[in-house]
N, C-alpha and C positions, 0 to 999 in steps of 0.2 A: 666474550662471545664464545671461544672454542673449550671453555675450562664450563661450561655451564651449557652450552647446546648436546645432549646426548643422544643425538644421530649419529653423529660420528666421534672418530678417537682425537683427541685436541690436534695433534699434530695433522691429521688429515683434514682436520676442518680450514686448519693455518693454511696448509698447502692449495687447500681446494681455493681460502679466499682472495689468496693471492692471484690465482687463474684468474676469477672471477676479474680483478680491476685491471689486469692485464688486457680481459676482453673486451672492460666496459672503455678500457684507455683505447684501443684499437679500434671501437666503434666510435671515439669520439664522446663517450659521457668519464667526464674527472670527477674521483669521487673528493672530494674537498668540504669542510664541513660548513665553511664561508659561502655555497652555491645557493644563489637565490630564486636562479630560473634555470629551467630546462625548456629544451625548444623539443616542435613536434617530431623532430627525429629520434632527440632524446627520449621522449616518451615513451615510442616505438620499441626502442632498444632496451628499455627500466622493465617495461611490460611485460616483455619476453621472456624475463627472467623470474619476475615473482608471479606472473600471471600460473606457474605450474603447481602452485601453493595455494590458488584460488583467491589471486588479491590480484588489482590492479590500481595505477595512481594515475588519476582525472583531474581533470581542470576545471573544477567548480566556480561560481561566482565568487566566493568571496575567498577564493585559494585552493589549494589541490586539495584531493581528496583519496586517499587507500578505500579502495571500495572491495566488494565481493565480485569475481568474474563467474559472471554465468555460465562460462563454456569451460569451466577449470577441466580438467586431467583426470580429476577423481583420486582414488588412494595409488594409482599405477604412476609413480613420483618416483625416481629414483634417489637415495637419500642425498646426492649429491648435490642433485637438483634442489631437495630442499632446502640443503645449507645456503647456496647462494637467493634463492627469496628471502629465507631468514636474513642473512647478513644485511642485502640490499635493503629490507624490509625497515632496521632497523636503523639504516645508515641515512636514509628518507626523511625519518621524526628526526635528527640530531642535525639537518642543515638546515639551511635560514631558510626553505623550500617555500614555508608558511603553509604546514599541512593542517589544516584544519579540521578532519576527521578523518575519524577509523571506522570504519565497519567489518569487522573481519569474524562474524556470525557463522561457526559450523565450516568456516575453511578448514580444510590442511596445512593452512600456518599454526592455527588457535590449538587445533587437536595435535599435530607432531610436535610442534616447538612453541610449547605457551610461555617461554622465557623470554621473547621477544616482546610479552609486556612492558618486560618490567625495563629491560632494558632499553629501548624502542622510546617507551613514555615517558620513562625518569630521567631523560635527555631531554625534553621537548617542553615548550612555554606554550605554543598555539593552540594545541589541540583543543575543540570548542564542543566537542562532539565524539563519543562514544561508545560503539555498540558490539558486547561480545555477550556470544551463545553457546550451548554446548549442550545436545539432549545424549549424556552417558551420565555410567553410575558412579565414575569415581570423578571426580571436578575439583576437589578440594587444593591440589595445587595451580590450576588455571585460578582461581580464585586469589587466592597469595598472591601468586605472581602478578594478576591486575591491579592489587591493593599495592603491591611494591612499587609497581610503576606506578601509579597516580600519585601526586602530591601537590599543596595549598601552593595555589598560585595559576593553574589550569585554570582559563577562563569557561569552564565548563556550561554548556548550554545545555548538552540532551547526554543523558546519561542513562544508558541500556545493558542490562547484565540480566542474562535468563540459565541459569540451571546451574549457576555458579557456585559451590557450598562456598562457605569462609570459614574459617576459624577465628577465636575471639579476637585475635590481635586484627584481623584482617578487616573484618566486622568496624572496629574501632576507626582504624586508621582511612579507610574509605567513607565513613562517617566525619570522622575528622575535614575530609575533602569537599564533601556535598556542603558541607557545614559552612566553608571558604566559599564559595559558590552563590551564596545567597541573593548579591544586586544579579547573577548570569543567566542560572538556572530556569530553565523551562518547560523541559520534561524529561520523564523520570519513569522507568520501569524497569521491576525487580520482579525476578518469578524462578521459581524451583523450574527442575528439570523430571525425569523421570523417579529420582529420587529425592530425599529431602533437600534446599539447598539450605540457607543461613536458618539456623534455629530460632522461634519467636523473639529470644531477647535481644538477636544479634539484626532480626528487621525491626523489630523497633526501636534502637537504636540508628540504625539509618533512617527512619522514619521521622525521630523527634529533631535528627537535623534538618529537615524539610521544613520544618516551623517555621523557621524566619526568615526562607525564603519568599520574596515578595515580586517577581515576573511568572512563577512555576503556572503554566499552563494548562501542563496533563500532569497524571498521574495512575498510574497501573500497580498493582502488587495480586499476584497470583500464586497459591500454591502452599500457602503457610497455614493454613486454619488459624488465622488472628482471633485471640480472643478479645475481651473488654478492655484490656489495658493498651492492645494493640489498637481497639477502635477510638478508644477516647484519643490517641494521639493522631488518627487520621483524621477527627474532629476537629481538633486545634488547626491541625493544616487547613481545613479547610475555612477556619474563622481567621486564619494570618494571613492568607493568601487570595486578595480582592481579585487577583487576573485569573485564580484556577477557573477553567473550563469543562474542563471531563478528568472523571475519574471511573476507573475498574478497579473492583473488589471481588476476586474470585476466590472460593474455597475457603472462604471465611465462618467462624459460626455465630448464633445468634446475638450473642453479646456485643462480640463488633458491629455487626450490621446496626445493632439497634443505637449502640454508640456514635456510627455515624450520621443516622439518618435525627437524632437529638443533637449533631451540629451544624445540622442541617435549617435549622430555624431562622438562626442567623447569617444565612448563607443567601447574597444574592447576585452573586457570580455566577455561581454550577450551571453548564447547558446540558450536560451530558452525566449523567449516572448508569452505571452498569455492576449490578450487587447479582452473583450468578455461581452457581455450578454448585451446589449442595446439595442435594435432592435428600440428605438427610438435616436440613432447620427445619425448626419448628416450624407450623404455620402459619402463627400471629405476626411476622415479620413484617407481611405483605398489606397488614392491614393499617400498621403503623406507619408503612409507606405511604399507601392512602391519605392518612390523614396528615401527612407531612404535604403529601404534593396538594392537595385542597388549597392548603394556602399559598404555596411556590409557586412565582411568577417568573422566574428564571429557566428551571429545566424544561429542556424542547426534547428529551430524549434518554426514556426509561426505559433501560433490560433488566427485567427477570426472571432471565434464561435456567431452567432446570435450578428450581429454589425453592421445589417442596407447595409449591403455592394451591390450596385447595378451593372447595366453592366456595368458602366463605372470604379467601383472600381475592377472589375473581369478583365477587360481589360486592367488595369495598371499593375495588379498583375503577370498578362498572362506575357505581356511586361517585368516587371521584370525579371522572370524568365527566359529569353534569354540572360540575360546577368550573373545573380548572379550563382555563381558555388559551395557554400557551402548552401543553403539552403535544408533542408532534408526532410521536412514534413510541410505541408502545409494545413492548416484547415478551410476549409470557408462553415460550417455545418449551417446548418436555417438560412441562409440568405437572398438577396431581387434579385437573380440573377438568371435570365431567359435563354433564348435557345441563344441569341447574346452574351453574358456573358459567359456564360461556353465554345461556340464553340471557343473562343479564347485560353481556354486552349489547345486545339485540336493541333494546331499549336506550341505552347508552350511545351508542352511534346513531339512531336516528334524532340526537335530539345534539350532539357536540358539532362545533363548527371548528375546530384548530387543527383535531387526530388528523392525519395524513396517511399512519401507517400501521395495522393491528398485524400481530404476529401471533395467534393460536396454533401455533402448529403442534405434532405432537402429542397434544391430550384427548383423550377420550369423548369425545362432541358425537354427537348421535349426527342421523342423516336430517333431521327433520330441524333439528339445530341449525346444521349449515344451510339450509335454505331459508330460516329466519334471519339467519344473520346474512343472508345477501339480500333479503327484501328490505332491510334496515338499509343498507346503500342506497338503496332504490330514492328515498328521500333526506338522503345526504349530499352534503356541498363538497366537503373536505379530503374524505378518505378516497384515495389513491389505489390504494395498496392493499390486500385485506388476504393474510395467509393462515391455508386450513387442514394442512395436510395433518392427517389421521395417526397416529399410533401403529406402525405394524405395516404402514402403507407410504413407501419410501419414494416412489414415484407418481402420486396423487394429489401433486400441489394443486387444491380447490380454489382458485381466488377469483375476485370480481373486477373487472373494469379494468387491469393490467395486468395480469396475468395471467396466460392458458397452457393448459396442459391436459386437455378434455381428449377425447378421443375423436374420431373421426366425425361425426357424427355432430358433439359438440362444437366443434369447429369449424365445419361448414353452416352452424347457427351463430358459430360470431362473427363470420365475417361481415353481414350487412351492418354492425354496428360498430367497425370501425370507420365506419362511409360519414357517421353523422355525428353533431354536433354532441350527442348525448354521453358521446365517449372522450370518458375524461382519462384516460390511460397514463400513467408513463413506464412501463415495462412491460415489454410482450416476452414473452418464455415461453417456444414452443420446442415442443420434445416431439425427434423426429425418428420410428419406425418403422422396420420393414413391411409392417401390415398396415403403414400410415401413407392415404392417397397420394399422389402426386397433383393430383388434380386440386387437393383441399389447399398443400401448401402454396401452391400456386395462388389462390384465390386471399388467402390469408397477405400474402406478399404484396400482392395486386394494392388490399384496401390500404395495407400497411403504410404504402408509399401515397396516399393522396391525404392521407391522415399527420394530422399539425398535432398529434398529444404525446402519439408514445415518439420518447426519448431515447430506448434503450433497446436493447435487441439478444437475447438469448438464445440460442440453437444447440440442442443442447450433443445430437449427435450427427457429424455432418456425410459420417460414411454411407449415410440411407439417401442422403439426398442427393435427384436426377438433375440431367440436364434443366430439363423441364424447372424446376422448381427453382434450380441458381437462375432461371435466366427471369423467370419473374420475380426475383428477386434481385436481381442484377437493375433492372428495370426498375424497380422501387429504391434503388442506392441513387439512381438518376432523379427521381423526382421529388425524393423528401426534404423537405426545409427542417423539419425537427429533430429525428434522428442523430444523436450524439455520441453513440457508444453501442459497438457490435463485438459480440463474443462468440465463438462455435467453438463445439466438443469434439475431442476427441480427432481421426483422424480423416482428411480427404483419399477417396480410394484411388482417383485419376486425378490426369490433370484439367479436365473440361472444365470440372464446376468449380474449380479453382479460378481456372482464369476469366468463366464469365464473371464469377463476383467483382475481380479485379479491375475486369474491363467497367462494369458501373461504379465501382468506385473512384476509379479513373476519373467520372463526370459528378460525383457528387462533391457538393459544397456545404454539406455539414455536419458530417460525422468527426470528431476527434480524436476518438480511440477505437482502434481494432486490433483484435487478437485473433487470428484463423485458426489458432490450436497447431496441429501438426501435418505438415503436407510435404513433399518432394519437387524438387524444383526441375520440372522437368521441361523439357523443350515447347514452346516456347516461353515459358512463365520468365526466365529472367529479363525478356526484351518487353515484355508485358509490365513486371515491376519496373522498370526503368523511364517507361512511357508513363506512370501510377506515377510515380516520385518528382517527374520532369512537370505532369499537368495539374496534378492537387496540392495546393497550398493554404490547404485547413486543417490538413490531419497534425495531429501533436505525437500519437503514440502508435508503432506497426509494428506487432508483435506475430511471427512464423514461424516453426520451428521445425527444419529440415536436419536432422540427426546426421548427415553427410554430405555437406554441401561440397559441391564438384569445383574447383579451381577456377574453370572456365567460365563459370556461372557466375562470381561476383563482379567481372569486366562490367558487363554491364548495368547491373544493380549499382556499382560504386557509379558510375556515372551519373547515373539517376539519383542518385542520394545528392551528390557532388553541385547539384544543379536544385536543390532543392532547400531550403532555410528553413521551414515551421518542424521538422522533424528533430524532438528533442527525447524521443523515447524509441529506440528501435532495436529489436528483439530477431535475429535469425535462425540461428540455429548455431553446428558446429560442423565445420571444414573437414574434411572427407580425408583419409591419409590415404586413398589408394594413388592421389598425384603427388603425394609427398608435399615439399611444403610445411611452413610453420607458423598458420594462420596468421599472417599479414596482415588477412582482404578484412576480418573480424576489429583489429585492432584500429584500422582505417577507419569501419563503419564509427566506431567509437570519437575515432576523434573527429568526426562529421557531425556527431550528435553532438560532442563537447563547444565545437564550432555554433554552433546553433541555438546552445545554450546563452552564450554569451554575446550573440548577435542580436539575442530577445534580451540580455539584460541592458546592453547599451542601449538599443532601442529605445527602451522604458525610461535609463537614465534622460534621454534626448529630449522626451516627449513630457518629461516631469522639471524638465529644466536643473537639473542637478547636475549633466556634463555635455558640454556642448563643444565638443574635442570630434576632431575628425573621424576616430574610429565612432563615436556614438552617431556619426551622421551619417558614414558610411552604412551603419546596420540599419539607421530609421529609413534608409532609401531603396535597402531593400527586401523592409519591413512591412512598410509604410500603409499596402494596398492586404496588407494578410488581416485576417481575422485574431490572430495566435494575438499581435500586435494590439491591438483593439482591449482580448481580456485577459491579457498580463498588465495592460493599465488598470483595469475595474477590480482585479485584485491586490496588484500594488498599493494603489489611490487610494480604492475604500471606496469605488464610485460606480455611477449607474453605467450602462451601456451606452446612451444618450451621450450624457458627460465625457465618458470615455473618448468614445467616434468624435468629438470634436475636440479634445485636446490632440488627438493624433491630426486631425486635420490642420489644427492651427498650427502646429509644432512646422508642418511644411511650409508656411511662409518665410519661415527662418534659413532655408535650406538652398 
């Protein structure tokens, strides 16, 4: 480690790492390479230390995890400091810990010291999972050093490398690896960085070990311009691999694309295809797609995004669309399709029952266009979703039935038809300006909340919005049954409309995920979260981001977290050094969520009859009445919600 770390001079790195176990003997963590558990102390204490390198090691379900800290330090690291996450970093993979993943994407361990690949991984048997990144221009030795470290025998599942060049030996021997992989593997993305990463021959050679992988689920490859021989081997993958699901193909050119969509014939696995970002192919691509998806009964979910696609390719796709009955979402965003192009849609959605979701945004569609193709809804069953924003017009998302972004005016004309049955919505996106009523978003809020369709909730800037408008909307988090996921932009300017949102959240019972963007925790907001955390047991994910959180202020938010079980996704912000301190309160929050993590997995074990051991019954009792509990069954199972509610039910007569 100190003959090859060059942060420091070998002798200072010896001395620094002696310090280092001195302190971790002193707090109670032995580094010994036989150590197969650390307790939550230990955690605490591990954290401390590599967390200034932008890593941290969690307790996942099926073993610990090296993850990325969202609240790292940034590049103000002193190197001392980073010798000891290095060190620690690597002394972590070499014990019997059972680390089963790395994600160290874009830290300050990957970019100061990428030799803790090699050394780090070339010690270690668990590892199931890998994901490193790196958007600079020189990468080629982070690449080496990842190839050094990996080697056959890694039961690799997910394997993630973005902007990493290699060189031929490096190329080989990581090929070599994927290759060992084949009963593990299940997704797999490779992509350039700002500049070129592995040369065409050196991905596909990673590519042609993919072949005979047989679980490979996804698959990505961005940034290479693959040509014909690159695509005939993405073809193969996809006739060898009966379980692939989705794949992206970015920056590819015609040859590939055409390559794989000719192996696509015999393909009736694929749900998801994504062929995008060329705005220089040809434009017969789109037409061959066409007549490929005509007879595909598998993909639910076409992008192609900026692909050069003109009217003649819009008009085959239109065409498709009359016949294929499983396609679900449809993306042909910055493209090269004008007002003869799109109006084919028109015809096309009034007569398809599957589309869900059109994406024109971007191209050049005339006015007289977009109001054909919203009277085409008008006698449609299916579509949802219908995006139409303009070329040149970055804040004009046109859409129908779930989407607004109209002006004042507009908007006080949708609100009567969120009231009624006609509105089949599932996304409202309302964009909110200083010349934007308070009276309208009131009114929009009002419908919002008696309304059973939309889902989702976009806001897109929340410094405009008044008292007035959070508290009918506050009001609408109290009454909606359907509502699942709220987002707002940007920053809160006080603390009012903060806390009335909180306070109706406080009473709703079914939203899952919210994000408020960026707010300040100010008096009394943390007694207000803590009263949120103590009363809501639906929410999964509580994403805030206060840039200086005050010492005082986590007492009673940890409380509230403390007392709370369905929260397994929770986002703050970062600890304020004016009270000094060395964010404890953050690392707590972590291991509350980690807590909760595995309180939903034994649960699930309990209720699936797979472990009926006290800690699993301990978590199903006081799981038991949550929703969280309910569809982490219907996704474990594979089963309806009906199904679900009653295996949790029956699981309690055992109890």
């Amino acid at each position: 480690f100190a003959e090859n770390t060059s942060v420091l001079q070998p002798d200072q790195i010896c001395t620094r790492v002696r310090n280092l176990r001195l302190y971790l003997v002193q707090q109670g963590v032995s580094l010994a390479d036989s150590r197969k558990h650390v307790t939550a102390k230990d955690l605490t204490v591990i954290n401390k230390v590599i967390r200034l390198a932008g890593v941290l090691l969690a307790e996942g379900r099926c073993g610990f995890e090296l993850i990325r800290a969202n609240d790292a330090e940034g590049n103000d690291v002193s190197e001392e400091s980073l010798v000891d996450a290095a060190f620690l970093f690597c002394w972590l993979l070499r014990t019997k810990l059972n680390v089963t993943s790395v994600d160290i994407r874009g830290t300050l361990l990957l970019t100061r010291v990428p030799f803790v690949l090699k050394l780090g991984l070339s010690s270690n048997n668990g590892v199931r999972k890998i994901k490193v990144g790196l958007w600079e221009d020189k990468t080629e030795v982070h690449g080496t050093y990842l190839a050094q470290g990996l080697h056959v025998g890694l039961p690799l599942e997910v394997f993630y490398s973005r902007g990493l060049q290699l060189t031929n030996a490096a190329a080989v021997r990581i090929a070599d690896v994927l290759r060992s992989c084949n009963g593990t593997l299940e997704d797999v993305f490779i992509s350039t960085g700002p500049v070129a990463g592995p040369d065409q021959d050196h991905v596909i050679s990673l590519l042609e070990a993919l072949a005979g992988c047989f679980k490979l689920n996804s698959l990505f490859v961005a940034g290479y311009y693959l040509g014909k021989d690159g695509g005939e081997i993405l073809a193969k993958v996809l006739l060898t691999n009966p379980s692939l699901k989705k794949v992206t193909l970015r920056r590819a050119n015609d040859d590939a694309m055409l390559a794989v969509m000719a192996g696509l014939h015999t393909n009736t696995s694929l749900e998801s295809l994504e062929m995008s970002e060329n705005c220089s192919l040809s434009c017969n691509v789109a037409s061959v797609v066409a007549d490929v998806m005509k007879a595909d009964s598998s993909i639910r979910n076409l992008n192609l995004k900026a692909l050069n696609v003109d009217d003649a390719g819009a008009k085959a796709l239109a065409s498709m669309l009359s016949v294929n009955s499983t396609l679900k979402e449809l993306n042909l965003e910055n493209n090269s399709i004008t007002e003869e192009g799109a109006a084919s849609f028109a015809d096309a959605i009034s007569k398809n029952t599957s589309l869900e979701i059109l994406n024109l945004s971007g191209n050049d569609i005339s006015t007289d266009t977009l109001h054909a193709l919203k009277r085409a809804l008008e006698s449609n069953i299916s579509v949802r979703l219908l995006k139409l924003r303009q070329t040149g017009e970055p804040n004009s998302d046109t859409t129908s039935r779930s989407n607004s972004t109209e002006d004042g005016a507009m908007l006080q004309q949708l609100v009567p038809g969120f009231g009624g049955e006609s509105y089949d919505g599932h996304t409202l996106t309302v964009s909110v300006y200083d010349a934007r009523s308070s009276l309208y978003l009131g009114q929009v809020f009002d419908a919002m909340g008696s309304n059973d369709s939309v889902t989702k909730l976009l806001v897109n800037d929340v410094s405009y919005m008044d008292s007035y408008a959070a508290r009918h909307l506050s009001e609408a988090f109290s009454k909606t049954v359907s509502l699942k996921s709220v987002r707002f932009g940007y920053e809160f300017e006080g603390p009012n409309v903060l806390m009335e949102l909180l306070r109706g959240l406080s009473r709703n019972r079914s939203i899952r995920d919210i994000n408020f963007g960026c707010a300040f925790f100010y008096e009394p907001t943390p007694e207000i979260l803590k009263n949120l955390f103590i009363a809501n047991n639906t929410l999964r994910s509580f994403h805030i981001y206060d840039c200086s959180i005050r010492k005082k202020a986590m007492k009673p938010i940890l409380e509230g977290l403390s007392a709370n079980y369905t929260l397994t996704s929770v986002e703050l912000g970062i600890m304020s050094d004016i009270e000094g301190g060395d964010g404890d309160e953050l690392l707590q929050v972590r291991e509350i969520v980690r807590r909760n993590e595995k309180l939903l997995g034994n649960a699930v074990h309990f209720v699936s009859s797979t472990r009926q051991d006290d800690l699993a019954r301990e978590a199903y009792r006081k799981l038991c009445s949550t929703v969280s509990l309910v569809e982490e069954v219907m996704n474990s199972q594979k089963v309806s919600e009906d199904v679900a509610r009653d295996m949790v039910r029956a699981a309690g007569m055992s109890v």
